[in-house]
N, C-alpha and C positions, 0 to 999 in steps of 0.2 A: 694608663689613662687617668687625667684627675679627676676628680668630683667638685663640683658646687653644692657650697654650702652658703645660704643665703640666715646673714645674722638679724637677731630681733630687729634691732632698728633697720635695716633695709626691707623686712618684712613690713615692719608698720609702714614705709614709705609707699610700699605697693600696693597695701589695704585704703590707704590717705587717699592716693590718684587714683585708684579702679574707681572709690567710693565717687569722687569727685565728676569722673567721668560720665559715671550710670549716672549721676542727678542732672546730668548735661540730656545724654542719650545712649540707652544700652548699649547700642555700634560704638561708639566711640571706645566705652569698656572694653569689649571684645577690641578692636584693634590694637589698645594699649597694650592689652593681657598678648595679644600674637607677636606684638612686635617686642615685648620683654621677652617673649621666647625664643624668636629667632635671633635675639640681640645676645641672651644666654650662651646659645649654643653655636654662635661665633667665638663669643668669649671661651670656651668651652673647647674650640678645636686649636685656636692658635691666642693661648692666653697672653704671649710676651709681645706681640703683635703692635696692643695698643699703647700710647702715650703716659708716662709716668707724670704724675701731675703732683705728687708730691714724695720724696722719699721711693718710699714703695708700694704707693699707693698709684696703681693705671685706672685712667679715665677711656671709658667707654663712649663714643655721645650716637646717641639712639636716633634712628632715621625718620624723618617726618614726623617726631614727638619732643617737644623742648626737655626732653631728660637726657640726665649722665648714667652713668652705673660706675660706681667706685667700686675696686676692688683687691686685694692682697692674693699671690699667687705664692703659695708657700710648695714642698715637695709635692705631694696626692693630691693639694687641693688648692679650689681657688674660693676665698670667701667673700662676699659680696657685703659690702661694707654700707654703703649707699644706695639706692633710686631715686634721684634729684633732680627738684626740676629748674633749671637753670636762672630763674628770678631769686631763688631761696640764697638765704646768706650761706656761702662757702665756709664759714665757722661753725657750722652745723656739722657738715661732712667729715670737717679736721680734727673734729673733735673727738670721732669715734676710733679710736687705738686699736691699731693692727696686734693686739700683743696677744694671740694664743696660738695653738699647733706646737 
């Protein structure tokens, strides 16, 4: 079985939109936060599943929330590269280099 490993910058991404969300309305957070998890753990069960959007770089797109989840599936693991929200410039995302494992 692999593991997720989510990197700094996909981290800050998720810290950026929860933040963003709570100063909207605390529900809105909590949805975000469930639906990155259930969006995880599809990524999670069938990683090769989704669309390669760049190289070897698969695009995830997250259900009833304007985000992607970029991410590199290497042997044991899959590391999440991105949580993007689809207005953001795509040279953002490209810019973060799959190179470790």
């Amino acid at each position: 079985m692999k593991n997720i490993i989510i990197l700094p910058f996909a981290e800050a991404d998720i810290k950026d939109a929860a933040y963003f969300y709570e100063e909207i309305n605390p529900k809105l957070k909590e949805h975000f936060i469930e639906s990155l998890n259930k969006s995880l753990v599809q990524i999670l069960h069938n990683p090769t599943a989704f669309p390669k959007a760049m190289r070897e770089i698969r695009k995830y797109v997250m259900r009833n929330l304007p985000f992607c989840i970029f991410y590199v599936v290497r042997s044991t693991t899959i590391y999440i590269l991105a949580v993007f929200h689809d207005s953001r410039n795509p040279r953002i995302w490209k810019s973060r280099s799959p190179n470790y494992d």
